[in-house]
C-alpha positions in Angstrom: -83.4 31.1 28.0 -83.3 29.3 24.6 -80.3 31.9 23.5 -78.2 31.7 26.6 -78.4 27.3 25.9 -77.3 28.2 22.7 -74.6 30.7 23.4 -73.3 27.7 26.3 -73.2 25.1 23.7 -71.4 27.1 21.0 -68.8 27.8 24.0 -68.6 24.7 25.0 -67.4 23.0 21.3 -65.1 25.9 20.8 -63.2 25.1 23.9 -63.4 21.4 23.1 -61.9 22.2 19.5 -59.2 23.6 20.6 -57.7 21.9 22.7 -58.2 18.6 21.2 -54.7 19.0 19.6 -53.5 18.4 23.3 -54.4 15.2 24.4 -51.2 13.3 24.0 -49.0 14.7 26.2 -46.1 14.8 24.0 -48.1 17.6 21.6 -49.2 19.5 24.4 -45.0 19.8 25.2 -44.8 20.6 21.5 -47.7 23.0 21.4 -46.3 24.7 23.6 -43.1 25.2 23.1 -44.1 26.2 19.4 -45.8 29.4 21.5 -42.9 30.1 23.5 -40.3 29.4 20.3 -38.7 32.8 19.9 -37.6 33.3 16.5 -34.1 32.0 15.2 -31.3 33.1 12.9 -31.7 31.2 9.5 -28.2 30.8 8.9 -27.0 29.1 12.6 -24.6 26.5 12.4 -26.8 23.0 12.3 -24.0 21.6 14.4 -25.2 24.2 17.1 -28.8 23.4 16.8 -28.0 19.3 17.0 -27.2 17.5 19.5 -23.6 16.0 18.7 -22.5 13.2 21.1 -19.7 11.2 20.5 -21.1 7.7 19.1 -21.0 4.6 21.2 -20.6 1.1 21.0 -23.9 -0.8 21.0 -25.4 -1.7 24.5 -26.5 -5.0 22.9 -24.6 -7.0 20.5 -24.6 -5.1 17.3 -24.7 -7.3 13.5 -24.5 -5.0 10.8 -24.8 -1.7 12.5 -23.1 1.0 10.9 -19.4 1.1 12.6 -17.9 4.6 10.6 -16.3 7.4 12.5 -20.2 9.7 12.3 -19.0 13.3 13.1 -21.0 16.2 13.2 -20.0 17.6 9.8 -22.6 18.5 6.8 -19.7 17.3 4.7 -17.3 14.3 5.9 -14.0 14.5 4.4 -10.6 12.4 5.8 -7.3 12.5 5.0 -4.2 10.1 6.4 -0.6 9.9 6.1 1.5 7.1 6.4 5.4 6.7 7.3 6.7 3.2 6.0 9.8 1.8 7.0 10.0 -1.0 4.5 13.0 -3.6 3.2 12.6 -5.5 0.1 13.5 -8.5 -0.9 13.3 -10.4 -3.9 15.3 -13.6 -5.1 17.6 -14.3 -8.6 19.5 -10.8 -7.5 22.6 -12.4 -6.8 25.9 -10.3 -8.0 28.7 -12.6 -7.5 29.7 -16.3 -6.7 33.1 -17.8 -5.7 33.9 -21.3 -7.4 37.1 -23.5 -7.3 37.8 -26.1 -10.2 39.8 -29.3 -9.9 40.2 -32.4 -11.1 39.3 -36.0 -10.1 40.1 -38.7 -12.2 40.9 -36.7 -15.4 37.4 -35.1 -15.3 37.2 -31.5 -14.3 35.0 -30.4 -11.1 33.7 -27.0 -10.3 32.7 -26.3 -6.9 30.7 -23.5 -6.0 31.5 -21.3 -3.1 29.6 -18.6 -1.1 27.1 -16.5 -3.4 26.9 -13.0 -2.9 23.9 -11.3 -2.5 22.8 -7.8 -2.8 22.7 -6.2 0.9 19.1 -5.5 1.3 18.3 -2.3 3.5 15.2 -0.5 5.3 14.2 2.8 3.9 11.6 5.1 4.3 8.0 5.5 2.2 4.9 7.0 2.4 1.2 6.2 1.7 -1.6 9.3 1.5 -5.6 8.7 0.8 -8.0 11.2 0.7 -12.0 10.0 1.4 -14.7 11.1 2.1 -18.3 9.5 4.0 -21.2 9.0 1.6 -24.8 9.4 2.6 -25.5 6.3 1.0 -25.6 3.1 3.9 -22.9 4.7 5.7 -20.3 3.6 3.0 -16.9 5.2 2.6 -14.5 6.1 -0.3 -11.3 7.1 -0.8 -8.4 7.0 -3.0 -4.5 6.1 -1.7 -1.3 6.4 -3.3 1.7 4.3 -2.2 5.3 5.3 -3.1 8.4 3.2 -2.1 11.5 4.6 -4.3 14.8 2.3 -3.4 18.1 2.3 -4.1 20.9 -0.6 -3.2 24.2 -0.3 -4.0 26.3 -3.7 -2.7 30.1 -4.6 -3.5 31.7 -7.7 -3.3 35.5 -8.5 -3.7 37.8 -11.4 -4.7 38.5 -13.9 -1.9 41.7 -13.9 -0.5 42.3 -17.7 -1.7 44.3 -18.8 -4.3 41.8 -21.9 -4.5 38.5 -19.6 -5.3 38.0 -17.7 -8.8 35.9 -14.8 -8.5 33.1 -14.7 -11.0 30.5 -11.5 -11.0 26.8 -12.7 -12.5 26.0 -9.7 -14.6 28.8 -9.8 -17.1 29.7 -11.9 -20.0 33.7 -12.1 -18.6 34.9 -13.8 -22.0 35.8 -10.4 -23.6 38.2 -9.7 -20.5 41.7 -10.3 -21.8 43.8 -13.4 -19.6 46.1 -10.5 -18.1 42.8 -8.9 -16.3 42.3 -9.8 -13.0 38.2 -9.3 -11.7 39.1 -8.0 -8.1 35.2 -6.6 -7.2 32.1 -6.0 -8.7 29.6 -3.0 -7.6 25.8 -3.4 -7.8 23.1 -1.2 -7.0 19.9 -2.1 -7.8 16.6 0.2 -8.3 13.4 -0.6 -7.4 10.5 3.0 -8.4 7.2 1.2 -6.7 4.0 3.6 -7.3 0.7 2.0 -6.6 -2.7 3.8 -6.6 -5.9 2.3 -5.0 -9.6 3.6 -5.0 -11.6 2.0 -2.3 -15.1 2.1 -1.3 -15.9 0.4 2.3 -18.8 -0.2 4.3 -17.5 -0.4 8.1 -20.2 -2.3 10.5 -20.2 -4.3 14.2 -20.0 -8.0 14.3 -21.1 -7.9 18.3 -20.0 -5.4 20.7 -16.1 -4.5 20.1 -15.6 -5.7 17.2 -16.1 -4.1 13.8 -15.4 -5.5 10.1 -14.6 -3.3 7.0 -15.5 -5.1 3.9 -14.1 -3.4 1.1 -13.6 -3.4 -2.8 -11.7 -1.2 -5.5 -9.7 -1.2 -8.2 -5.3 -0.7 -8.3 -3.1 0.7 -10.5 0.8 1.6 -11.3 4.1 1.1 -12.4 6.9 -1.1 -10.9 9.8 -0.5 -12.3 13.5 -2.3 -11.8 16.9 -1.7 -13.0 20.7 -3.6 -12.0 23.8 -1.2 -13.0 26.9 -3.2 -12.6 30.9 -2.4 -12.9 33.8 -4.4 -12.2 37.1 -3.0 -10.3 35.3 0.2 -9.0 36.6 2.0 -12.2 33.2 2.8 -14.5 35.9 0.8 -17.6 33.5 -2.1 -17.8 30.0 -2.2 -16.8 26.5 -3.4 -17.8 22.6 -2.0 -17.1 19.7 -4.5 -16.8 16.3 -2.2 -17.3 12.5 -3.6 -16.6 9.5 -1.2 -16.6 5.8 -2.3 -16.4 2.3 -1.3 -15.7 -0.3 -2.5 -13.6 -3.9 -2.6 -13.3 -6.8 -4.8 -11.7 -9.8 -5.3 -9.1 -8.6 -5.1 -5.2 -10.8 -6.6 -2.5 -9.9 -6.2 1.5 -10.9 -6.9 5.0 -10.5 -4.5 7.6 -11.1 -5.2 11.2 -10.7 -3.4 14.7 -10.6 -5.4 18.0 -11.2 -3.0 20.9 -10.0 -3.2 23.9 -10.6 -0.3 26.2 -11.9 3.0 25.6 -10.7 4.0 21.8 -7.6 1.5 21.7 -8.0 -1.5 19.3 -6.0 -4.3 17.5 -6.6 -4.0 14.0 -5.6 -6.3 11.2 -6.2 -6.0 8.0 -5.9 -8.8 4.6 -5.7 -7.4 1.3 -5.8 -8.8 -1.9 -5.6 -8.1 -5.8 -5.9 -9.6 -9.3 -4.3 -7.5 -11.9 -3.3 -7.0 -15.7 0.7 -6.4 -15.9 2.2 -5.1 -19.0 6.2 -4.8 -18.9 6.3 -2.8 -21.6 10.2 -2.1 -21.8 13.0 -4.8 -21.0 16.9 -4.4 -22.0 20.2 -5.4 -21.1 23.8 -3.8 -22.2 26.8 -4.5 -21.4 29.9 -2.1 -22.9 33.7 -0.9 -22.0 35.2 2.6 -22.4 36.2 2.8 -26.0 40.0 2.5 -26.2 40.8 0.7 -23.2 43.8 -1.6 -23.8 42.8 -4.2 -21.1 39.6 -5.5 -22.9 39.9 -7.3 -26.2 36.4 -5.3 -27.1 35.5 -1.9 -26.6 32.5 0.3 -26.6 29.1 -1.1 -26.8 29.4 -4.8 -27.6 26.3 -6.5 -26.4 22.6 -5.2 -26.4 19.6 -7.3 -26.4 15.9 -6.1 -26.1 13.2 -8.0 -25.1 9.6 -7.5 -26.3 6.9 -6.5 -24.4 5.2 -9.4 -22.9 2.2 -9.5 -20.1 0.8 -11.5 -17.5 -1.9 -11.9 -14.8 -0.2 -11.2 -11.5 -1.1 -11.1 -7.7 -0.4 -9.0 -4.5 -1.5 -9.3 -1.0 -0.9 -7.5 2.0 -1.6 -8.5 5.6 -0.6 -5.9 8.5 -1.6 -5.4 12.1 -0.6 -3.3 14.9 -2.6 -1.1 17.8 -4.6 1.3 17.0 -6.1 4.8 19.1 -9.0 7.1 18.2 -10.9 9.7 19.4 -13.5 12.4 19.0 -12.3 16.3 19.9 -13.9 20.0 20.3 -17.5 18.7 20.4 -17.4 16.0 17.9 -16.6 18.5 15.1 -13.2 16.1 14.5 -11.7 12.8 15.0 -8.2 12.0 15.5 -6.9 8.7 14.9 -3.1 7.4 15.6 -1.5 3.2 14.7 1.7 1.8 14.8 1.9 -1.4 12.8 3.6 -3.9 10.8 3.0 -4.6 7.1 4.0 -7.6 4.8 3.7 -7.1 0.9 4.2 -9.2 -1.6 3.6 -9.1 -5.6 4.5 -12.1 -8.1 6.4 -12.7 -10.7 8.1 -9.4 -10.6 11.9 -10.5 -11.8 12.0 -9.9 -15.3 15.4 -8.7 -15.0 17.6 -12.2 -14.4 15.5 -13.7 -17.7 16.8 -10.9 -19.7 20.1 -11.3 -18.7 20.0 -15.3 -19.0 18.7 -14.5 -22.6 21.8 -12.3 -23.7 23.8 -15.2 -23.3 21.6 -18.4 -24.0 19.1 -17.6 -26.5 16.0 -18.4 -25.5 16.5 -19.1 -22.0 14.2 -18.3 -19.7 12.8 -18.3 -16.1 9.9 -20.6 -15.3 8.8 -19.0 -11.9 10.2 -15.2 -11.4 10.5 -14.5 -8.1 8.2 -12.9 -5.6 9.2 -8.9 -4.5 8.2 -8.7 -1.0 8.1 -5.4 1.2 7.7 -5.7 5.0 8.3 -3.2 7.9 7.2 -0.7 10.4 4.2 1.6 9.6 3.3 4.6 11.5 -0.3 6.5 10.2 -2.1 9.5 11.2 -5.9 10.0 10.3 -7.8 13.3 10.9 -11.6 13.7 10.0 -13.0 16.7 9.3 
């Protein structure tokens, strides 16, 4: 009797023991799955064994939640292409101005006409970035490259007035003999833009359809400009105006998407950057085809070179547009299309008019050089991978 209690008591605790792991219902589910778990292939894909849905906009209003495309990728690597339809402008470029002299009261008045301006004109550019999504609070980093390569050419011609001299701005016209008559003058100016940014940006909601990328880096490039002038269409008498400089500085940015249905949005996006610019190489030459009878100096008669000098400059950029993404082939990739339109602008970027004051006036110079501004259409395309 006393072995039989005995034998039902050690029974009884065994069966207690072991299935004490199962009182919470949650590890009985996992108990048992654990004993019906087949074995697995080491090397499936982890996308296969996750569950990947398509990420959605917080239920509640959202302050700080992480807002980046999240696809289901070990490694998350973006690259975008830009189209850029930009015109430039920039001021102190003028290539010619009509003036009339006369005389009132024995003192000698010059009027000044109509000034001709270069014809500014859209033309294409690009912008790439490569990125990539860091594990590290969902920030973002990529580096961009902008390139916007122009060329001008504008000609302007003598008014058909007896009343109106014609006088081109990028010539010194005392070395033309009296017999020469200035009939036109041919411009085309150069502009080689090339700016590199490296980003890093931390993308968050700020409520429910609205998210904010804050975002900081550093720029760098070269922005270079050049005028090549010559009178009468003919190559006989002509002069170059050369700038070249380098940039570099801290950028910081905000970023922000307004959606409005679905995956469309309203972004618009503020820019701004502090930089160091050297310009490192400024010239201007003006010569005639050696030989030629109608100028009373030939060859290579004026040359002047300016030091290098630097400055702290500024650029901003502020561009909006619509905006639609959206997950594909089980939330492996992201597609993302905008159309927009962009305004640029970077100061004191005309060394090229003080260079040219200074060949003739020594030590002239420009207070405030002009702003270059670039504004236009922009079409981008973003893939994430």
């Amino acid at each position: 009797m006393k072995k039989s209690a005995i034998f039902l008591l050690i029974t009884l605790a065994f069966v207690s023991n072991g299935f004490s792991y199962t009182d919470d219902e949650d590890d009985k589910e996992s108990f048992f799955k654990t004993i019906e778990q087949k074995p697995q292939n080491k090397k499936s894909n982890s996308c296969e064994q996750m569950q990947c849905e398509v990420p959605s906009i917080p239920k509640n209003s959202a302050y700080n939640h992480p807002a980046r495309i999240n696809i289901c990728s070990n490694v998350d690597i973006f690259a975008q292409g830009e189209f850029l339809w930009f015109k430039p402008l920039e001021d102190d470029l003028d290539i010619a101005v009509d003036t009339s002299t006369f005389a009132i009261q024995d003192v000698s008045v010059t009027e000044y006409g109509r000034v001709r301006n270069l014809n500014f004109k859209y033309k294409p550019a690009f912008r790439i970035a490569l990125g990539i999504d860091l594990n590290h609070d969902d920030w973002e980093t990529m580096i961009q490259y902008t390139r916007y390569n122009n060329s001008i050419t504008t000609t302007a011609y003598k008014l058909n007035n007896p009343n109106y001299d014609f006088n081109p701005t990028w010539f010194d016209l005392e070395y033309l003999n009296e017999n020469t008559f200035t009939l036109s003058t041919k411009n085309t100016w150069k502009l080689n833009f090339n700016i590199f940014d490296w980003i890093i940006v931390r993308p968050f909601y700020n409520g429910k359809f609205l998210t904010i990328d804050p975002n900081f880096g550093f720029q760098a490039g070269w922005i270079d400009q050049s005028m090549h002038a010559i009178l009468n269409n003919n190559d006989e008498y002509f002069s170059i105006t050369d700038s070249k400089s380098w940039l570099i500085g801290p950028r910081v940015g905000l970023n922000t998407n307004w959606y409005l249905a679905d995956r469309f949005k309203i972004f618009g996006d503020f820019t701004f950057s502090l930089f160091y610019q050297n310009f490192y190489k400024i010239k201007y030459k003006e010569a005639t085809i050696p030989g030629d009878p109608l100028f009373t100096k030939t060859g290579l008669f004026r040359h002047l070179t300016k030091n290098s000098y630097s400055a702290i400059n500024f650029s901003s950029i502020i561009a909006t547009g619509l905006s639609y993404g959206t997950y594909f082939k089980n939330n492996k990739y992201f597609f993302d299309i905008s159309l927009g339109y962009e305004f640029q602008i970077y100061s004191r970027q005309n060394a090229l008019t003080e260079i040219y004051l200074q060949s003739f006036v020594q030590g002239a110079s420009v207070s405030e050089k002009p702003l270059l501004e670039l504004h236009g259409l922009t079409a981008k395309l973003k893939f994430e991978f």
